[in-house]
C-alpha positions in Angstrom: -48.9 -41.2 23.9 -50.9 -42.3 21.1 -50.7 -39.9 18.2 -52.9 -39.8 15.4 -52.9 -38.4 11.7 -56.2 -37.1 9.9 -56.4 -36.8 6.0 -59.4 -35.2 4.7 -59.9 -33.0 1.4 -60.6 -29.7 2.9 -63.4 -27.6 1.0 -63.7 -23.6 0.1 -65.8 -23.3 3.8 -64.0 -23.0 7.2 -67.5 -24.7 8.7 -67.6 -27.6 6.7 -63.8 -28.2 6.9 -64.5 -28.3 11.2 -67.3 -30.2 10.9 -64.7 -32.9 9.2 -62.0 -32.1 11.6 -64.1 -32.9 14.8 -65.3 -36.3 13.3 -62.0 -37.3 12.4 -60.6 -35.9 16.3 -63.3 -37.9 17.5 -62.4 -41.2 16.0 -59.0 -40.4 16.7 -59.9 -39.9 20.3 -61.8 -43.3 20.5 -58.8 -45.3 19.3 -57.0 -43.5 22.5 -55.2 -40.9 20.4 -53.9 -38.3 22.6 -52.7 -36.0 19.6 -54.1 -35.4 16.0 -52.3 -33.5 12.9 -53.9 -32.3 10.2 -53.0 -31.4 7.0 -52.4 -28.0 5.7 -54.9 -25.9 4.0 -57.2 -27.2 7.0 -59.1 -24.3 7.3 -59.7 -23.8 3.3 -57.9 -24.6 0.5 -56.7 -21.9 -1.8 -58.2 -23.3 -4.9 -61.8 -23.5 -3.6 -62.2 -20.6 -1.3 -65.1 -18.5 -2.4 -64.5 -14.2 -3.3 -60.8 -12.7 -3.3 -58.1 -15.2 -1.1 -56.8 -12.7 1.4 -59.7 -11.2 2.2 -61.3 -14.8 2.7 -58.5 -15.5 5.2 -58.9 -12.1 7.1 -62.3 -12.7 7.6 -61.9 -16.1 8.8 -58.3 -16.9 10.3 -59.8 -15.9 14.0 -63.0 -18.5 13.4 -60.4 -21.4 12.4 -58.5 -21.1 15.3 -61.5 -20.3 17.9 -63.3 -23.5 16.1 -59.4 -25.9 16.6 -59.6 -24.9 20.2 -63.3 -25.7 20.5 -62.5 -29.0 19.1 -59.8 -29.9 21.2 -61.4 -28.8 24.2 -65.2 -30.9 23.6 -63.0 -33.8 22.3 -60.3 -34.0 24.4 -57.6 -34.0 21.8 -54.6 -32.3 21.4 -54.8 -30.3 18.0 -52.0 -29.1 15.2 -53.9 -27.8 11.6 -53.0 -25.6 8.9 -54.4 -22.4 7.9 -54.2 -18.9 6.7 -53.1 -15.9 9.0 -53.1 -12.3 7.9 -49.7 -10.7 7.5 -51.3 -7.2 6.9 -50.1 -7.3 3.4 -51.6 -8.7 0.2 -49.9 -11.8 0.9 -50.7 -14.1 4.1 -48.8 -16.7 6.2 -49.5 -20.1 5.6 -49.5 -21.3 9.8 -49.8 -24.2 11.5 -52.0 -24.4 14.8 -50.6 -26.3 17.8 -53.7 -26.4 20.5 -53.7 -28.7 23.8 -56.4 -30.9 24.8 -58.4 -28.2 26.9 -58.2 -25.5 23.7 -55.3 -23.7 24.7 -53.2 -22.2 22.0 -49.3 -23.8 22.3 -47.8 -21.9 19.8 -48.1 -21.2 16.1 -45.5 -21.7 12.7 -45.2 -19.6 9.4 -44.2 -21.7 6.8 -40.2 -20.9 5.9 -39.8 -23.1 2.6 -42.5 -22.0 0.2 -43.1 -24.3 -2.7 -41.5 -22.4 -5.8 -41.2 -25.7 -7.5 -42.1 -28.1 -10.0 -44.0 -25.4 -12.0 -45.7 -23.8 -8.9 -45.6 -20.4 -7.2 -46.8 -20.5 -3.8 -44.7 -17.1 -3.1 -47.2 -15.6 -5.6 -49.9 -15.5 -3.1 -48.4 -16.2 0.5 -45.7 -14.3 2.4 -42.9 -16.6 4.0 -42.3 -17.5 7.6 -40.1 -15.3 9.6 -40.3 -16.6 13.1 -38.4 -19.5 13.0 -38.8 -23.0 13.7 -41.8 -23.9 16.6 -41.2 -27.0 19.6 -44.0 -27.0 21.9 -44.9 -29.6 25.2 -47.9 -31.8 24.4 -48.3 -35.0 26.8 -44.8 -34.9 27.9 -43.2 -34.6 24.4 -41.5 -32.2 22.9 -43.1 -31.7 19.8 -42.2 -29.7 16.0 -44.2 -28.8 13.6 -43.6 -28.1 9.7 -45.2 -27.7 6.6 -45.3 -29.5 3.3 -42.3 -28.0 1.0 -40.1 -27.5 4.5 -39.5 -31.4 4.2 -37.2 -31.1 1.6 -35.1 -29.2 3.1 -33.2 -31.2 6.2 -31.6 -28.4 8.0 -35.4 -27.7 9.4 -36.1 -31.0 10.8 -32.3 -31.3 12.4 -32.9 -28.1 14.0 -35.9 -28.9 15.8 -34.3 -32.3 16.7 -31.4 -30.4 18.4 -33.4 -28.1 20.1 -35.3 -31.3 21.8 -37.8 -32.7 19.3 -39.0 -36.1 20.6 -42.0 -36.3 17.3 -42.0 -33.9 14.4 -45.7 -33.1 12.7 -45.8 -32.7 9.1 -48.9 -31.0 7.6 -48.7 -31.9 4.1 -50.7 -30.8 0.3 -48.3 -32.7 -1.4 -48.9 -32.3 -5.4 -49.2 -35.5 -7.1 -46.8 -36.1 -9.8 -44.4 -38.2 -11.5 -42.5 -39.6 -8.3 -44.7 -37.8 -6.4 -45.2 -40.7 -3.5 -41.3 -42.1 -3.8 -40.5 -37.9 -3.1 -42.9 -37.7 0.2 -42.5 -41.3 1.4 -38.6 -41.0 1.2 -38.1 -37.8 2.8 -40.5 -38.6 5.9 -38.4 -41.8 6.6 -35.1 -39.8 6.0 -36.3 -36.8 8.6 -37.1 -39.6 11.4 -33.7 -41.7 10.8 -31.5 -38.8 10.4 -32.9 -37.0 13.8 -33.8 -40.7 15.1 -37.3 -39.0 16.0 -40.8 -40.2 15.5 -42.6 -38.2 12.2 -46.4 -37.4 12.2 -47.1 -36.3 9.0 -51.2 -35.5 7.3 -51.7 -35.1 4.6 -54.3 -33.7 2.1 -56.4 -36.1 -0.2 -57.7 -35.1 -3.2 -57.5 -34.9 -7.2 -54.4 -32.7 -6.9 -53.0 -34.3 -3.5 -51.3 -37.4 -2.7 -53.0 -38.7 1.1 -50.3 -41.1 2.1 -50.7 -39.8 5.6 -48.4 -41.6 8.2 -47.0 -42.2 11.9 -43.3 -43.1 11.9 -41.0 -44.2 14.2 -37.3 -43.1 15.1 -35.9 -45.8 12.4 -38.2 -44.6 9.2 -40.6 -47.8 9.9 -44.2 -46.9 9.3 -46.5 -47.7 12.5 -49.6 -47.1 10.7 -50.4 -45.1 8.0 -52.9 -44.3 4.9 -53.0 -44.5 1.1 -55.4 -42.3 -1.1 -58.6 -42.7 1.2 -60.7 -39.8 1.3 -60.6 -39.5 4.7 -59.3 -41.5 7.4 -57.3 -41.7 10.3 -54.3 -43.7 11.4 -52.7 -44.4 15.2 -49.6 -45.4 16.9 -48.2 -45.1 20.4 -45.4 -42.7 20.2 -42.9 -43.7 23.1 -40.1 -42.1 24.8 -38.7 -45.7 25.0 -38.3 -46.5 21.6 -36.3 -43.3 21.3 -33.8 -44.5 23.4 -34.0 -47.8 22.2 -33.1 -46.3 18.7 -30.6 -43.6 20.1 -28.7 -46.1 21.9 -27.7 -48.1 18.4 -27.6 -44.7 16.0 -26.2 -42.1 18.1 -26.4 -39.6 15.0 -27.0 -36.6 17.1 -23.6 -37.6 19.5 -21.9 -38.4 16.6 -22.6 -34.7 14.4 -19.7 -32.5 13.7 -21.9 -29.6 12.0 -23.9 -26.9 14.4 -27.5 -25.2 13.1 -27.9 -21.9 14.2 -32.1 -22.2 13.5 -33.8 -19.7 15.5 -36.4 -22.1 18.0 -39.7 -19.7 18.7 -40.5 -20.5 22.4 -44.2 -21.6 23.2 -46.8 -18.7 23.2 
C-alpha cells in the first residue's frame, strides 16, 4: 500500500484548510497513494483561529470531520488529520481523524502527552486524552496514530506495536528550535527501529514549525520524505514484506522482557 504524508501550513479557516487538504489527497492519490496523514492543527491552528478558541472549535469540529470524509470519499483516499473536538469544558481534545477511502469514520485519538515543554503550555488551553491509544484496519494494515509531543515518549509507540501495529502515523506541529530537527528526526527513526514498524509522520510548515514530513521504514531509513517546503507531499509503498524482512534479523518484540499495560481503544 502506498502511503503518503501531506505538509501544509494550516490557516485560522476550516474551508481554506480543506481546500488544501483535498489538493494535496489528490496528488497523493495520483502518485497511487492509498493513505494520506496530515499534520495536526489540520482543521485550524490555535494561533490563527478567528474569535475565542473553544468556541471556534465547537462551532466547527462536526464541519472538519464531515469535510475529511467528503475528501476521502470524492478522492478515494484513506484519511488521518488533526483537529479540535469539544470536551464540554473550557478546554478541548486535540484528536486525530482516521477516515477510509469511502468517508467512513475508523476511529478517533485524544492526544495523551500534551506539550508542557520547552517554555510552552499546551495544558493551558486543551484537555488531555483519556481513551487510550487508537489501531485501526486501513488496506490490510493495522495502523496507529499519535500526536506530536506523544513521540517522546516510547512507551506509546511500543504499545501500539504490541497490540499489532504494522505503520504508526505521526501528525506533527513540531516547534522549531535549537536541535529542533535532530529532536524530531531522531525520535521518528528510534519509534520505527525499536517497534521494527514503518512511521508516517506530517508535519506542519510554517514560521513556528519544522515540515520535515517523512515515510519510514521498519529500520529508521527514510523512503521519502520533505524538508521546509510549504506544502508538499511525499510516497512510499509500505509493505508487509519488508516487516518480515526486518523482523526476521531484529526480533526486538520476541526478544522484550517488559509488558505495557496501554489501554488499545477498539475501532469505532
Amino acid at each position: 500500500m502506498k502511503v503518503s504524508v501531506g505538509q501544509f501550513n494550516p490557516g485560522g479557516e476550516v474551508a481554506g484548510n480543506l481546500a488544501v487538504m483535498r489538493r494535496l489527497a489528490a496528488e497523493a492519490r495520483a502518485d497511487g497513494g492509498r493513505l494520506i496523514v496530515f499534520p495536526e492543527e489540520s482543521m485550524f491552528s490555535v494561533g490563527r483561529v478567528a474569535g475565542e478558541f473553544a468556541a471556534a472549535v465547537d462551532a466547527e469540529w462536526t464541519t472538519f470531520v464531515q469535510g475529511i470524509s467528503r475528501i476521502a470519499a470524492d478522492v478515494g483516499i484513506a484519511v488521518v488529520a488533526g483537529g479540535y473536538e469539544s470536551s464540554g469544558e473550557a478546554r478541548p481534545y486535540n484528536t486525530l481523524v482516521a477516515v477510509d477511502e469511502d468517508g467512513a469514520i475508523l476511529g478517533t485519538y485524544r492526544k495523551l502527552h500534551l506539550y508542557d515543554a520547552f517554555s510552552y503550555q499546551e495544558s493551558r488551553k486543551i484537555k488531555p486524552g483519556d481513551n487510550g491509544v487508537t489501531l485501526v484496519d486501513i488496506g490490510g494494515f493495522r495502523v496507529g496514530i499519535m500526536t506530536c509531543y506523544d513521540i517522546r515518549f516510547p512507551e506509546e509507540a511500543r504499545a501500539l506495536a504490541l497490540a499489532g501495529a504494522d505503520l504508526i502515523c505521526v501528525a506533527a506541529a513540531w516547534f522549531k528550535g535549537d536541535h529542533k530537527v535532530e529532536h524530531w528526526e531522531t525520535l521518528l527513526k528510534a519509534r520505527a527501529i525499536e517497534n521494527t514498524v514503518w512511521i508516517a509522520a506530517a508535519g506542519t510548515s510554517s514560521d513556528h514549525c519544522i515540515g520535515h514530513s517523512a515515510v519510514l521504514d521498519p529500520m529508521g531509513i527514510p523512503q521519502d520524505f520533505l524538508e521546509e517546503e510549504a506544502e508538499g507531499v511525499a510516497t512510499a509503498d509500505v509493505t508487509h514484506k519488508r516487516i518480515e524482512e526486518v523482523r526476521e534479523f531484529l526480533p526486538v518484540l520476541r526478544n522484550r522482557r517488559f509488558e505495557s499495560n496501554a489501554a488499545v481503544v477498539p475501532a469505532r
